[in-house]
C-alpha positions in Angstrom: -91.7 -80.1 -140.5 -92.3 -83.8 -140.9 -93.3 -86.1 -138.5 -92.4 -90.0 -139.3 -93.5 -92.7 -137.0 -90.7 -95.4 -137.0 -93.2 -98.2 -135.0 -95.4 -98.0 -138.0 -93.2 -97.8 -140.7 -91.6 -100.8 -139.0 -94.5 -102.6 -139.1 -95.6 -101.8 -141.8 -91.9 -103.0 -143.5 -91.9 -106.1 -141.7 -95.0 -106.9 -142.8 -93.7 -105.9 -146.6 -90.8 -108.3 -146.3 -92.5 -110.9 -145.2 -94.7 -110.9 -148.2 -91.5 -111.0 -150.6 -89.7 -114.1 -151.7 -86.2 -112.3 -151.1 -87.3 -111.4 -147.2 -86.5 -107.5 -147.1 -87.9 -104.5 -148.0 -87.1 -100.6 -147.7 -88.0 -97.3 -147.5 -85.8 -93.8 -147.4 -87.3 -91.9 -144.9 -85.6 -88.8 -145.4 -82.8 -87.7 -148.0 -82.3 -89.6 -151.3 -80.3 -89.1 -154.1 -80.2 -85.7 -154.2 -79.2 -85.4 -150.6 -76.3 -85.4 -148.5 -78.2 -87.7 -145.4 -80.0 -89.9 -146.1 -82.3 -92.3 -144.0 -83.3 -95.5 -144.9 -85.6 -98.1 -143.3 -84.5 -101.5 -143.9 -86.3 -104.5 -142.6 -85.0 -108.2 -143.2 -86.5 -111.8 -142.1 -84.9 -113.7 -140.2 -82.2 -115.2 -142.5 -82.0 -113.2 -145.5 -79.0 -110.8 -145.9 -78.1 -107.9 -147.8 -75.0 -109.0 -149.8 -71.5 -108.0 -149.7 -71.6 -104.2 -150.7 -69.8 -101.3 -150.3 -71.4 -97.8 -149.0 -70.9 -94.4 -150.4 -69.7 -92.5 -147.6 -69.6 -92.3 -144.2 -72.9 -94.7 -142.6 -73.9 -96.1 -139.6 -77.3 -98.5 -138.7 -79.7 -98.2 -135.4 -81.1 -102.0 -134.8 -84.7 -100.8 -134.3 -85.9 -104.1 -133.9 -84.7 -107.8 -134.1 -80.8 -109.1 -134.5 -78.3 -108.8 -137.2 -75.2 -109.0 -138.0 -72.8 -107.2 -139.6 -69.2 -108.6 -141.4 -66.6 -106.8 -143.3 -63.8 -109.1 -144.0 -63.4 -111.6 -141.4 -64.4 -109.3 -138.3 -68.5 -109.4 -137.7 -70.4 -107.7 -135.0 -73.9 -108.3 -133.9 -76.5 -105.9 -132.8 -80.0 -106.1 -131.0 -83.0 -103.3 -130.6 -81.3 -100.1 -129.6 -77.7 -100.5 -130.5 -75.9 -98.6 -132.8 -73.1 -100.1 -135.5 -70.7 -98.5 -136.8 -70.8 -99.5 -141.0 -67.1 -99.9 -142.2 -65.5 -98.5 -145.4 -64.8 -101.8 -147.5 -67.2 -103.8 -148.3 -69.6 -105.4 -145.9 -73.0 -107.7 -145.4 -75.6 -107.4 -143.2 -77.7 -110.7 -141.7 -81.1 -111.0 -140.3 -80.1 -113.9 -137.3 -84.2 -113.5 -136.9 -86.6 -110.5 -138.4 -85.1 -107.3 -138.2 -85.6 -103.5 -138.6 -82.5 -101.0 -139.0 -81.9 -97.7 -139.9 -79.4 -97.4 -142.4 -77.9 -93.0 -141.9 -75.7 -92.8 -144.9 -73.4 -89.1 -145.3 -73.0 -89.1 -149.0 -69.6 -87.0 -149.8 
């Protein structure tokens, strides 16, 4: 079994995408492209957005830390540290409102 600590990697992320003129950075934490589940830290400044994109299966994100915002179409939602969003099926963005960590669970079909 594997043990990840999620206040490090967090950190440690955060720290990452600071560092970086586009303001993110990620890790998978478990899964990949080989896998069904996969687990992917993302973290974001405040600001910076991940672009209109669609997902390739079922997905949902875990605000770890932070605020964001997610839009799909012309409906957005925001989340804070310990909620839990729902990531639709056409395409969507995703918006640091200030630095952020999330965990993006993607189900790959």
């Amino acid at each position: 079994m594997d043990k990840i600590s999620l206040r490090t990697a967090t950190r440690e992320q955060l720290a990452s995408a600071r560092g970086t003129s586009s303001g993110r950075s990620s890790v998978t934490m478990l899964g990949g492209s080989r896998r069904h589940l996969s687990q992917t830290l993302i973290a974001l400044t405040a600001g910076n957005s991940l672009a209109e994109h669609e997902t390739p299966g079922e997905a949902s994100l875990i605000v770890l830390t932070g605020r964001v915002r997610l839009t799909a179409e012309d409906e957005s939602v925001e989340g804070t540290s310990g909620d839990l969003l729902a990531i639709p099926s056409e395409p969507h963005s995703l918006e640091a409102l200030e630095d952020s960590a999330v965990i993006l669970t993607v189900s790959k079909p």
